[in-house]
N, C-alpha and C positions, 0 to 999 in steps of 0.2 A: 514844694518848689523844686522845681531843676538842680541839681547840681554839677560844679564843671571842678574836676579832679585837676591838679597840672602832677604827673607823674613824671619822675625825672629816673631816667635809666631803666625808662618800661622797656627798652629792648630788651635786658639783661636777663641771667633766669627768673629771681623771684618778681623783678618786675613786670615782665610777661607775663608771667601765670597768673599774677595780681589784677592785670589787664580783663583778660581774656574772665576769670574769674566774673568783675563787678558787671563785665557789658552782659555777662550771661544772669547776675542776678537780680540786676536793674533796668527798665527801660528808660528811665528819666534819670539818664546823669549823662556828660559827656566827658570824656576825655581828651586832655593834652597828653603825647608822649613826648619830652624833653630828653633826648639821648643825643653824646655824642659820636656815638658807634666808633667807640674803640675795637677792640680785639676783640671782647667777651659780649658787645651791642651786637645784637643780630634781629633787623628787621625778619628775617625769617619766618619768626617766634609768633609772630600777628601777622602774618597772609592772610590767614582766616577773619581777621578784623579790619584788614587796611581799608576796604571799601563800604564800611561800617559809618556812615553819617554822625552818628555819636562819638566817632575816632577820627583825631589829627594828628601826624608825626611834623615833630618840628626838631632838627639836626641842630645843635647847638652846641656847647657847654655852659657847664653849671658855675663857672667860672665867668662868663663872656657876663658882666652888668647889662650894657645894652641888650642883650638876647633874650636873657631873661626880664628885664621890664617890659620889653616889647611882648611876651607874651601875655602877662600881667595886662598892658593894655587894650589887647585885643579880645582881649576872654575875659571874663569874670568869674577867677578865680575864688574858687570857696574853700577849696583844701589842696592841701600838699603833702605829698607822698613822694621821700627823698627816700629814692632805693641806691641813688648816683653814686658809686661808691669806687674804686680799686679796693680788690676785696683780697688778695692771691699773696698770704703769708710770704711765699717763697720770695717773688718777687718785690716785699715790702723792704726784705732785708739787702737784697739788691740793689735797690732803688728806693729808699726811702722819701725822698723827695717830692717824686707824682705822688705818693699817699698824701705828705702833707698838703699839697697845692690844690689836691682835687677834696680828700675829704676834709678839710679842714677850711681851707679859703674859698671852696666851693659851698659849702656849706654855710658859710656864713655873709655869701653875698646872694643865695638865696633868704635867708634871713632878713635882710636889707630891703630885698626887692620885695617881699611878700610884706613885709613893715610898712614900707612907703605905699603900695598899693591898696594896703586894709586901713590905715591909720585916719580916723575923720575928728582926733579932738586929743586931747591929753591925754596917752594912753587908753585911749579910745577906739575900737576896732567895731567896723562891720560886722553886723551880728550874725553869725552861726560859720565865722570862717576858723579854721583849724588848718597848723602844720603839723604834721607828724615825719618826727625823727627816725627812720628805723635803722638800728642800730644791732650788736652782736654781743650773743654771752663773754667774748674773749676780751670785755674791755674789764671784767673782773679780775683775769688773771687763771690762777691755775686753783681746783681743790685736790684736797687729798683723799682717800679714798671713801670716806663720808662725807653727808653733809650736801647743801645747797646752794645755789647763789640765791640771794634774795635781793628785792628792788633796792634794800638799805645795806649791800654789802659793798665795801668800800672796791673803787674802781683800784686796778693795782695791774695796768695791760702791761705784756710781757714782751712785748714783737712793735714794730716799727705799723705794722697796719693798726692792730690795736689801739696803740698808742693815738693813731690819728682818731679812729673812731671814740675813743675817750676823748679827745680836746673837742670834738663838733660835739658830743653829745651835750659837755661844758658849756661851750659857747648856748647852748640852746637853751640848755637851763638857764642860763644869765641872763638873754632875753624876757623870758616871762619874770625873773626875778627883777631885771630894773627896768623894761617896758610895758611888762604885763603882754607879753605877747603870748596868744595864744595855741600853746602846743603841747603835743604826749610825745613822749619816746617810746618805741619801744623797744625791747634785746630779747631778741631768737638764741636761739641751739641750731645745730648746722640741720641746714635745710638739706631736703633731696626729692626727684622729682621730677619730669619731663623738662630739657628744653638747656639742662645745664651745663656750662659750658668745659667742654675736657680736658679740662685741667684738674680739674678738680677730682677727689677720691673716686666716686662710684663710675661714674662715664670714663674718666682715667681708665680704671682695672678692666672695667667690660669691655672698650674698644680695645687694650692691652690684649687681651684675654684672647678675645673673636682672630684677632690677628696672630695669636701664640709668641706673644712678644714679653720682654720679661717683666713681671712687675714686683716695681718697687715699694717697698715698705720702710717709714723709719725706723730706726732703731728696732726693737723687740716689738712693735704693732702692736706693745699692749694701751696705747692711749687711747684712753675712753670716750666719746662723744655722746652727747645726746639728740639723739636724731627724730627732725621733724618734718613731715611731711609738707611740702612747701603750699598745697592747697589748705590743710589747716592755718597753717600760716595768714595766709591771705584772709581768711574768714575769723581770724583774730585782728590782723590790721584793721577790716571794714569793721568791726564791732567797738575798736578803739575810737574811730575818725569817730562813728556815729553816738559814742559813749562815754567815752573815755572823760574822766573829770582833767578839764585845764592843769597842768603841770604838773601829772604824775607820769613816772616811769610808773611800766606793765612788762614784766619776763613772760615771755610765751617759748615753753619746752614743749617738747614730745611726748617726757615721760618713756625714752626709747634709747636708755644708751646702750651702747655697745663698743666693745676695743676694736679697734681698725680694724687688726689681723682677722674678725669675726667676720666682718664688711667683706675684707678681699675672699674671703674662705667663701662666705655665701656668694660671692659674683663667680666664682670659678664653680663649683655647683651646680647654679643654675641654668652656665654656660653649657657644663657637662651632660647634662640631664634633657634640656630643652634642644641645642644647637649642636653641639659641636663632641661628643663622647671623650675626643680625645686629647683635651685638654685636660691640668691637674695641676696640683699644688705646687708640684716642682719649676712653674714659671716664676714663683715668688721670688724675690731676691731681697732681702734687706739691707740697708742701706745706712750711711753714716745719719743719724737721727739730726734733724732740724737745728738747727741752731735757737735756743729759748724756747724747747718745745712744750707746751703746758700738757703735762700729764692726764690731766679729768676735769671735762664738765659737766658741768648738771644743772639743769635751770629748775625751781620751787617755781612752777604758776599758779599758787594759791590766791594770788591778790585778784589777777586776769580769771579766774574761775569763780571767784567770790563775788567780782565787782560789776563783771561782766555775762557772766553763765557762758562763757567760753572753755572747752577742754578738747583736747585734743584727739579726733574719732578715728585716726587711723594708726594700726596698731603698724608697727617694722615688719613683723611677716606679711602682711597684706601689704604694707606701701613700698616695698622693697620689688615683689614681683609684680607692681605695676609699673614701678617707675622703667624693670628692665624688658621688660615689656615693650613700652611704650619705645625705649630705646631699638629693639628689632624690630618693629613695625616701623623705623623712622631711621631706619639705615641711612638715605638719602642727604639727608638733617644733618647725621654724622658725618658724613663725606663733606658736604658742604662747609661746612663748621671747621671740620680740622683741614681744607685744602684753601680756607681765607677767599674765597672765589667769591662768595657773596655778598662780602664787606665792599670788593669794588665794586660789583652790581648795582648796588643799593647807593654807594656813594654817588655816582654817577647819575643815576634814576633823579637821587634828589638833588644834586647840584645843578641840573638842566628843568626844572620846576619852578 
């Protein structure tokens, strides 16, 4: 049978690429895009889909009750896939507040709204519907130089974003434990990948970079990541929706860490090599290191590989020069992106619809 996805914050990276991803491996599903194109929402990211009959964008927050039931009423919701997030450490510690309002009270009146629309008896739910939480390794906390996070290691988030992404993951879990609602979470390693918005480490350094501008690094850039290619990613989510047993968390890592300073070293390289000779390392600058900054993560997907036959097929040398890649073929993308021009494009587009 059909089924109709409501993605929330499909404009954002990983939810794009999640997008673009299921419409290329499925004929028979539709989606909802629920974004409310903040800063990091860029319809952009689905041109290639907007006139796709299996896709509808719908401009709201994940916040607004009315907006979201109204969706719920007009579609026949089967799954949910909450990418809707403020995701951007720096500014959690800033601004703490939008993290709690969005991921925490947004989170949980989607909750509500997807409850009241599956609910047909006592803890009784329309059969074959699923929420899935997607969440982030950093709601663990920090490890030390061994060792892994696993789905039973105790939550311990260190940063004001974290922190919100631990109370929504809670909230979720309390649902299926006192409603029996049904849902998977899952927690990634830092994605990377076309589409992502620059702010963030690798699109940071390369547009840095191309511009010979200085880039920053925390402290000693030896903090470790483990990096995943954000189309694995998605082909882990779609294997959860379709598989995943009711109420378990699933880690989905890379298997790909690396220390920052390794990250900015390979993006000045490739800059060097492909684009530009004469740029070099001495654009680096390091910087007063983060406030709470967690040293090393590592995600164990043993359970998601066991349970699932899910592992992750792109190695860091291969996903690394595609991703920059994809970034010099999509100059355009970039410009667009960091000169904000297409946020009121688009607002405007669909405010008059």
């Amino acid at each position: 049978m059909k089924k109709t996805y409501l993605v929330t914050g499909g404009a954002g990276f990983i939810g794009s690429n999640f997008i673009h991803y299921m419409l290329k491996k499925y004929d028979d599903i539709s989606i909802v895009n629920l974004d409310k194109l903040t800063y990091a929402g860029n319809l952009e990211n689905l041109k290639e889909v907007e006139d796709d009959p299996r896709y509808s964008f719908v401009q709201a927050d994940i916040r607004d009750k009315e907006a979201v039931t109204k969706v719920f009423k007009e579609n026949q919701i089967d799954y949910v896939v909450n990418f809707a997030a403020e995701s951007h450490v720096d500014r959690s510690i800033s601004n703490p507040e939008i993290f709690v309002e969005t991921n925490v009270l947004g989170t949980v009146n989607l909750l509500n709204c997807a409850k009241n629309a599956w609910l047909i008896g006592d803890d009784q739910y329309r059969e074959g519907v699923k929420y899935l939480q997607v969440s982030t390794d950093e709601v663990y906390g920090a490890l030390g130089k061994e060792g892994f996070f696993m789905e039973t290691t105790p939550l311990c988030p260190h940063s004001p974003y974290s922190s919100s992404k631990a109370s929504a993951d809670l909230f979720v879990k309390a649902y299926f434990d006192t409603y029996h609602f049904p849902m998977n979470i899952t927690r990634c390693s830092n994605n990377y990948g076309p589409y992502q918005f620059p702010e963030k480490l690798i699109p940071l350094i390369m547009n840095n970079t191309m511009g010979h501008k200085e880039l920053p690094v925390y402290g000693d850039g030896m903090q470790v990541r483990d990096w995943l290619y954000v189309e694995d990613h998605c082909k882990a989510i779609d294997m959860v929706i379709r598989g995943g047993v009711l109420g378990e968390v699933y880690n989905i890592g890379g298997h790909n860490e690396r220390p920052n300073i390794f990250i900015v070293k390979t993006i000045i390289g490739y800059i060097k090599e492909h684009v530009d000779d004469t740029v070099s390392e001495d654009l680096i600058r390091h910087v007063t290191d983060r406030k709470g900054h967690d040293r090393r993560y590592g995600i164990d997907p043993t359970k998601i590989k066991n349970a699932l036959g899910w592992y992750p097929e792109t190695t860091f040398e291969v996903g690394i020069k595609k991703t920059l890649q994809w970034y010099l073929d999509h100059e355009d993308w970039m410009k667009n992106v960091t000169s904000g021009d297409y946020q009121n494009y688009y607002k405007r587009m669909y405010a008059n619809r």
